[in-house]
C-alpha positions in Angstrom: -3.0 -19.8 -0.5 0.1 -20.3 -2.4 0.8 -19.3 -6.0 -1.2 -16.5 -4.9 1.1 -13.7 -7.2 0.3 -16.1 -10.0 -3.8 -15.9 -9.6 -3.7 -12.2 -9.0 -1.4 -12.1 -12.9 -4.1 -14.5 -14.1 -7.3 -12.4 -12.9 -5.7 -8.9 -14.0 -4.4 -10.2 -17.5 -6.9 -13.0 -18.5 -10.2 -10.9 -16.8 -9.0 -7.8 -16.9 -9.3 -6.5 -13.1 -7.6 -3.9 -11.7 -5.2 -4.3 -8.8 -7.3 -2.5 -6.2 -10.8 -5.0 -7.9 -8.3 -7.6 -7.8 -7.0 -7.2 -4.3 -11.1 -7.0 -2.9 -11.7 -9.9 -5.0 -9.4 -12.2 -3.5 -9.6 -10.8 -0.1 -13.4 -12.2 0.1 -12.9 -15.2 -2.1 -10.4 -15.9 0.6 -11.7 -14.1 4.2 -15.5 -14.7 3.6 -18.6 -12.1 3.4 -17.1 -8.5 4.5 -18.3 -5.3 5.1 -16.8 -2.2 3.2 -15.3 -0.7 6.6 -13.6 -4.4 6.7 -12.7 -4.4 3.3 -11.5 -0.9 2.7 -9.5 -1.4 6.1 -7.9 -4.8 5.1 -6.5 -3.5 1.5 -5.8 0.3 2.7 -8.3 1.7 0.4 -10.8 4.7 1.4 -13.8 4.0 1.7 -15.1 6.1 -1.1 -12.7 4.3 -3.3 -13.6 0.9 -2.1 -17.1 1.9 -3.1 -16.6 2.6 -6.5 -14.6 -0.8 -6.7 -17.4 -2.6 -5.5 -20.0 -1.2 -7.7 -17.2 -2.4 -10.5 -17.1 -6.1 -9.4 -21.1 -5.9 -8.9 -21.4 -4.9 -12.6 -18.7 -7.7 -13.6 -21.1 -10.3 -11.9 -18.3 -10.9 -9.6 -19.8 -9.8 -6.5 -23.1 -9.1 -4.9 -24.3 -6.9 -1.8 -25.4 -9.7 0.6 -27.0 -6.8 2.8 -26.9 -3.6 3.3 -23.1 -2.9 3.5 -22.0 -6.3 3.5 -20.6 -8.4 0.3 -19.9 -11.3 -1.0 -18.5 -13.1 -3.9 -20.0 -15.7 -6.2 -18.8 -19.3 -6.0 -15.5 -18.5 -8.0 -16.6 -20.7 -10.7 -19.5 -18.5 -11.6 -17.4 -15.6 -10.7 -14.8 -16.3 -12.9 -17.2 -17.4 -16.2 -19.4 -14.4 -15.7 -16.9 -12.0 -15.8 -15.0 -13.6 -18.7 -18.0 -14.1 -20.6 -19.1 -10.2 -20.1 -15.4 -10.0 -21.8 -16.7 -11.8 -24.6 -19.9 -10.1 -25.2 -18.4 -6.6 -24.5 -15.3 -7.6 -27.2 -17.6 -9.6 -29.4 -15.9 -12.6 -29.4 -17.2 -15.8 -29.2 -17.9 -17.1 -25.9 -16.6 -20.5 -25.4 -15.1 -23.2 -23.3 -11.4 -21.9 -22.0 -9.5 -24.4 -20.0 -7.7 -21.7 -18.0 -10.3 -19.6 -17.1 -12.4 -23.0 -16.1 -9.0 -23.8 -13.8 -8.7 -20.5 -12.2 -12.3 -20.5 -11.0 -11.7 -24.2 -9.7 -8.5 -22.9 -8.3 -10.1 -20.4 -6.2 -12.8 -23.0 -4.5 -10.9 -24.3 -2.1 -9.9 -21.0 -0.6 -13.5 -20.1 -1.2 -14.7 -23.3 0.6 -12.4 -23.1 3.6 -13.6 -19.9 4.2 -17.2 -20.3 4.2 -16.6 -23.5 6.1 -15.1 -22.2 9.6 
């Protein structure tokens, strides 16, 4: 995925994600459904930690426990809206159509698609 410095700027600035929720985010977006050994493993996070991070992006309504141990992301799109309209609501601004945020999640389906797709 190129440009890939560039979406991880765009995710932590525009949805406000840590590096760490970030780096989990776009490791599934791009890898596919993981479990937390896998994912904790792959970004050299414990796995204590990579909990926590997890129950983050589940309560961002960027991710979801598939099954017991194993996660997934949304389609980006809905990834990408839900979490930036939680922004909204939690700053009480008005949510409404944004052009980048609507690119980034269109952005990230390809990578998404590919990987779902092997």
């Amino acid at each position: 995925m190129k440009d890939i410095s560039k979406i991880v700027n765009l995710l932590k600035q525009y949805l406000e994600l840590s590096d760490e929720e970030t780096k989990i985010f776009l490791y599934i977006v791009i890898e596919g459904m993981k479990s937390i050994k896998e994912i904790s493993d792959h970004n050299g996070i414990p796995i204590n930690a990579c909990k926590k991070i997890i129950v983050s992006l589940i309560s961002k309504n960027m991710l979801l426990e598939y099954s017991q141990d194993l996660y997934e992301v949304f389609h980006p799109r809905f990834a990408v809206i839900n979490r930036y309209k939680r922004l909204c609501e939690e700053k009480n601004v008005e949510f409404k159509k944004n052009f980048l945020i609507d690119s980034l999640g269109l952005f990230l389906e390809h990578p998404y698609d590919i990987a779902r797709t092997k």
